[in-house]
C-alpha positions in Angstrom: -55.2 133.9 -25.3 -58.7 135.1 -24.2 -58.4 136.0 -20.2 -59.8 134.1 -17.7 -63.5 134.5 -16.0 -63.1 136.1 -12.8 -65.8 136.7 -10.1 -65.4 138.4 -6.9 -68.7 137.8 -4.7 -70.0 134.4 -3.6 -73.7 133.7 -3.9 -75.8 134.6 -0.8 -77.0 132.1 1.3 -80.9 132.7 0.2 -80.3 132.1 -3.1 -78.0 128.7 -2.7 -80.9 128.0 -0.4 -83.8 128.4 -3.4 -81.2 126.8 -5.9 -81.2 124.0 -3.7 -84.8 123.4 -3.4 -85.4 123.9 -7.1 -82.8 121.3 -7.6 -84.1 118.8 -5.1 -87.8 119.6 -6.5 -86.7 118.5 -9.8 -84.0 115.4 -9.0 -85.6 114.5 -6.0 -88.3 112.4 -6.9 -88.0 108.8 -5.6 -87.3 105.6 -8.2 -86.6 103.0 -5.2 -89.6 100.7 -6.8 -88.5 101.0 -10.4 -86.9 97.6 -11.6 -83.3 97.2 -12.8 -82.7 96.0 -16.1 -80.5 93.6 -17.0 -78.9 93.1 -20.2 -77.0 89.9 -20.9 -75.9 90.2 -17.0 -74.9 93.8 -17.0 -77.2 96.1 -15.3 -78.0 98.9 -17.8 -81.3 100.4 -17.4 -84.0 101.6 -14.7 -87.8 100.4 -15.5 -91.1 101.9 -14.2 -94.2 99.6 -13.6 -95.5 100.7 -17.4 -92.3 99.7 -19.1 -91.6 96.7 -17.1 -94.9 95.4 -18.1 -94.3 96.0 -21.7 -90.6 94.8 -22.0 -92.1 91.3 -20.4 -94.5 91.2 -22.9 -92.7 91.8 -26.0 -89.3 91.2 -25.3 -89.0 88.7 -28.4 -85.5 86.8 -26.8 -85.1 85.0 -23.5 -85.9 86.6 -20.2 -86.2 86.3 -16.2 -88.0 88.2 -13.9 -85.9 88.5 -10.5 -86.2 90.2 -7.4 -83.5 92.1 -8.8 -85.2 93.4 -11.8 -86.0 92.2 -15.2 -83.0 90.2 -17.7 -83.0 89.9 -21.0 -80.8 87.9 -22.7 -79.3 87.9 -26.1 -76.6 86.3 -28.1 -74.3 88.9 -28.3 -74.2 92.6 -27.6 -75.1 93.0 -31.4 -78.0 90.8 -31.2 -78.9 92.6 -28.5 -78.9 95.8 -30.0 -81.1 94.3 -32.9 -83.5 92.6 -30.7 -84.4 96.2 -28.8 -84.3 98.3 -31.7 -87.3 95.8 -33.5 -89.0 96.0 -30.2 -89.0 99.8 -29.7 -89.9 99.8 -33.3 -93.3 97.6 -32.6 -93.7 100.4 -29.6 -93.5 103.3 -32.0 -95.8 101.8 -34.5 -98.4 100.5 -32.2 -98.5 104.4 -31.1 -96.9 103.2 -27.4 -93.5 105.7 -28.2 -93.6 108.7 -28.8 -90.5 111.6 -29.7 -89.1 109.3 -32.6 -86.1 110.3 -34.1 -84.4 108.3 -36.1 -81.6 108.8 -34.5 -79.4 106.5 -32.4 -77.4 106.7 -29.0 -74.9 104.5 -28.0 -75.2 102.5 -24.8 -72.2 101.6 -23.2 -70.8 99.7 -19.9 -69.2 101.6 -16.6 -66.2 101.4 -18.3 -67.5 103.1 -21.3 -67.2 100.7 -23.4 -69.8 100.6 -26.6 -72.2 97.8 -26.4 -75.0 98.8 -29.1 -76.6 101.6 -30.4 -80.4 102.1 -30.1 -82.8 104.6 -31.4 -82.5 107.9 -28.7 -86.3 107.7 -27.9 -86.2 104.6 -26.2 -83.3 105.2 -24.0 -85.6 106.9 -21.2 -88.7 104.4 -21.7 -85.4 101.7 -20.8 -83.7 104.4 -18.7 -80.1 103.8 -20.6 -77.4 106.4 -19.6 -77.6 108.7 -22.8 -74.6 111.2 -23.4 -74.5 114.8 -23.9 -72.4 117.9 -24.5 -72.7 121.4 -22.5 -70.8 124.3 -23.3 -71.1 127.2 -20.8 -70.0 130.7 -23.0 -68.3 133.5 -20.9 -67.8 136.7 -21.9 -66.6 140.4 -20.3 -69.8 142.6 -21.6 -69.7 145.8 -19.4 -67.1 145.4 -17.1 -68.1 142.1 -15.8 -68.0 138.6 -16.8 -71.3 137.3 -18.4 -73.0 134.3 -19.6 -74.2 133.6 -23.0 -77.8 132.1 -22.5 -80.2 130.3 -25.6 -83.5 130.6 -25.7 -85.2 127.6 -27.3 -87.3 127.9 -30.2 -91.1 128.1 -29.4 -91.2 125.6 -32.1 -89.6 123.1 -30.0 -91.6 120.0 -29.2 -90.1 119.9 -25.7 -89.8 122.9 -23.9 -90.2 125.7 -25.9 -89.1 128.9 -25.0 -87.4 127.7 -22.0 -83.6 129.4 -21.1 -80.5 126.8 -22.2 -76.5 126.6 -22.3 -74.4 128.0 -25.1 -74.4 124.9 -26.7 -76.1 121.6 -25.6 -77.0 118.3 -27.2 -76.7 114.8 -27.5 -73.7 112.7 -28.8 -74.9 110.6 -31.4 -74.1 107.3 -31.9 -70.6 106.9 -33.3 -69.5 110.4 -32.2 -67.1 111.1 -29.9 -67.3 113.7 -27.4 -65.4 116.4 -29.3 -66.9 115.2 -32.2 -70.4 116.3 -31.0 -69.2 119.0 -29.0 -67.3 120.7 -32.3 -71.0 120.0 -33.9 -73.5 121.1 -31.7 -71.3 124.3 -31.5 -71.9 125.0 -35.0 -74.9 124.0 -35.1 -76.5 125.6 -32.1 -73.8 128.7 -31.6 -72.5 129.2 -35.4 -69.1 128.6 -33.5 -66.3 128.1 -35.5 -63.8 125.2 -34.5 -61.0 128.1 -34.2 -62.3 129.2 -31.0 -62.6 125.7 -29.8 -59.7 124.1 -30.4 -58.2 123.8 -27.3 -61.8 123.5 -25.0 -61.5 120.6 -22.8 -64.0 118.8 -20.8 -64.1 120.4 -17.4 -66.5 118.2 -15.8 -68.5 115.2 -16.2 -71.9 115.3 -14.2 -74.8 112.6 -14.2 -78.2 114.1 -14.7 -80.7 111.3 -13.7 -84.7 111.9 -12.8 -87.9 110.7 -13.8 -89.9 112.2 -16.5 -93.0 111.5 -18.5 -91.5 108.7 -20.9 -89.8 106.9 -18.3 -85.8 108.2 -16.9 -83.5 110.9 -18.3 -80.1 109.2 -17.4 -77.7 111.4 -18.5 -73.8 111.6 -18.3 -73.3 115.4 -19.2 -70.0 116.5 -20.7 -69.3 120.3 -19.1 -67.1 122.5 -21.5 -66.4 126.6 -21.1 -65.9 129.0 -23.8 -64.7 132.0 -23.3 -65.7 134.5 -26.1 -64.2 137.5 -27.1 -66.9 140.9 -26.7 -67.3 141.1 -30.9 -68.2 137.0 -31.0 -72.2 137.5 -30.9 -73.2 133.7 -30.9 -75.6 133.0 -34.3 -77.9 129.6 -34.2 -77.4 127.7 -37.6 -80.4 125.1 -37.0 -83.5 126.9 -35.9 -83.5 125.3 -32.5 -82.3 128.7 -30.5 -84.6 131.3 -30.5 -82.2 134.0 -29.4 -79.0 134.5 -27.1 -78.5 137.1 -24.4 -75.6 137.8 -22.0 -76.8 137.5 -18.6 -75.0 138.2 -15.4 -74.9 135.9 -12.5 -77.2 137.8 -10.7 -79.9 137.6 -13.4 -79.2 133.9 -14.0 -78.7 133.1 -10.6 -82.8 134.2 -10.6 -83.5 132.6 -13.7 -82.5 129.5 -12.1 -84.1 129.9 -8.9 -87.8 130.4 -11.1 -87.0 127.4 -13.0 -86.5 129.3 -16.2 -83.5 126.7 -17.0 -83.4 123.5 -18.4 -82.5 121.3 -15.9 -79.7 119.9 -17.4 -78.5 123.6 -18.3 -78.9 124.4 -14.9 -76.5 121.9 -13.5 -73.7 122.8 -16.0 -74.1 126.2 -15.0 -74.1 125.1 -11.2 -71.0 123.4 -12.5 -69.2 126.5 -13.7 -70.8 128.5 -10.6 -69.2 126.0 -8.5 -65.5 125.8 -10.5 -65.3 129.8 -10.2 -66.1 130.2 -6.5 -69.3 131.0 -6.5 -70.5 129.0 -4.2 -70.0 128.1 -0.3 -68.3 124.9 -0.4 -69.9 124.1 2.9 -73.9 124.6 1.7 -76.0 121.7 1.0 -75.8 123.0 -2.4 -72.2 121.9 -3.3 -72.5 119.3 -1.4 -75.5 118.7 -4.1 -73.5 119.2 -6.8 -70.5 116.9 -5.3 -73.2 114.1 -5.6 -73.6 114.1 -9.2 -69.9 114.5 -10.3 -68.6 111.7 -12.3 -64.9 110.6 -12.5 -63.7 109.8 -16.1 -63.5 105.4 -16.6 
């Protein structure tokens, strides 16, 4: 059994303070005039002005515009499903969507229950909660503990370059958790499922801010690793640039200059936050206590 990460020094109040800030600066951002979305009576989704406007005008079912927000209406869930994915698919042709993947997410009710899957570029234009896997990887590396830290491929169409988990990705539709966590850590990490059979989820945090193609509504599943020193971490799909270890100090830094991912960043305030790093009392775990999401 691999020991256990251990860290003796709390953060400094300066840089909780920055952390803070960069977190509000990102997350912050007000959506009280976005509409609600409404999907055969089960708020769902979060829609900007630009959206709104389009789902009214090519929704191809039954709908009602309320002071509560927009509702569409279908048969059933799987009619439902059908009717958005043909009118993403007029959005995408017409040159309206862009970051199309072929690739679907499931959306699902509080209770996390599956209602339909939908191509993953719409879910922010419709702001549907999305679902993703975060692995944080520990290591001792010089007689401290470390984090292993990606850095994306410049080749990336969204933030190249930029500083990431371990491991982190989507959950496709049809996956389960461990499903896409066991994936994403072959793919990203070259991690073999020996060293992850026994991971489980630590945390569940909700990731939710406005972006340029509408929300990022995001339930993220947190996960540690702890690597032995001679595990070196090896992308398999050309999305990771390169990993480095990087001591709390350095990332702590990193963070505060918005080097992150901001999703990366609050799985790694998650893991800050589980190993004491952080005052309990400071706006910042208080922050943090915000976003934590207890399992249906």
């Amino acid at each position: 059994m691999n020991p256990q990460p251990r860290f003796h020094c709390r953060l400094g109040q300066t840089e909780q303070n920055r952390l803070l800030a960069r977190l509000e600066r990102h997350f912050g951002q007000c959506i009280n005039t976005w509409r609600y979305l409404w999907l055969n009576g089960m708020n769902l989704g979060r829609l900007n002005e630009k959206w709104l406007e389009r789902v009214a005008q090519d929704w191809p079912e039954r709908f009602e515009e309320k002071p509560g927000g927009i509702y569409l209406f279908a048969d059933n869930w799987l009619a439902m499903g059908d009717s958005l994915q043909h009118m993403v698919q007029g959005w995408h042709r017409l040159g309206h969507l862009g970051g199309w993947r072929n690739e679907k997410f499931d959306a699902a009710d509080a209770e996390g229950n599956v209602l339909f899957a939908l191509e993953r570029a719409a879910f922010r234009p419709l702001g549907l909660m999305s679902q993703a896997v975060h692995i944080n990887g520990l290591t001792e590396h010089g007689g401290e503990w470390v984090f292993w830290i990606g850095r994306r491929s410049p080749f990336k169409a969204v933030d190249p370059n930029k500083l990431d988990n371990l491991v982190g990705g989507g959950i496709a539709s049809g996956e389960s958790i461990r499903q896409a966590m066991l994936r994403e850590a072959g793919e990203e990490a070259g991690l073999d499922a020996d060293l992850l059979g026994g991971l489980a989820c630590r945390s569940r945090r909700l990731s939710v801010r406005p972006v340029s193609r509408g929300l990022h509504n995001e339930l993220l599943h947190i996960f540690d690793v702890v690597l032995p020193p001679d595990v070196v971490p090896e992308n398999q799909d050309g999305e990771v640039a390169e990993f480095k270890r990087m001591g709390v100090a350095e990332l702590t830094a990193a963070m505060c200059d918005g080097l992150l991912m901001n999703d990366a960043m609050i799985a790694t305030l998650d893991a800050f936050a589980r190993y004491g790093l952080l005052d309990e009392t400071h706006g910042l775990a208080k922050w943090l206590a915000a976003t934590q999401k207890v399992r249906p």
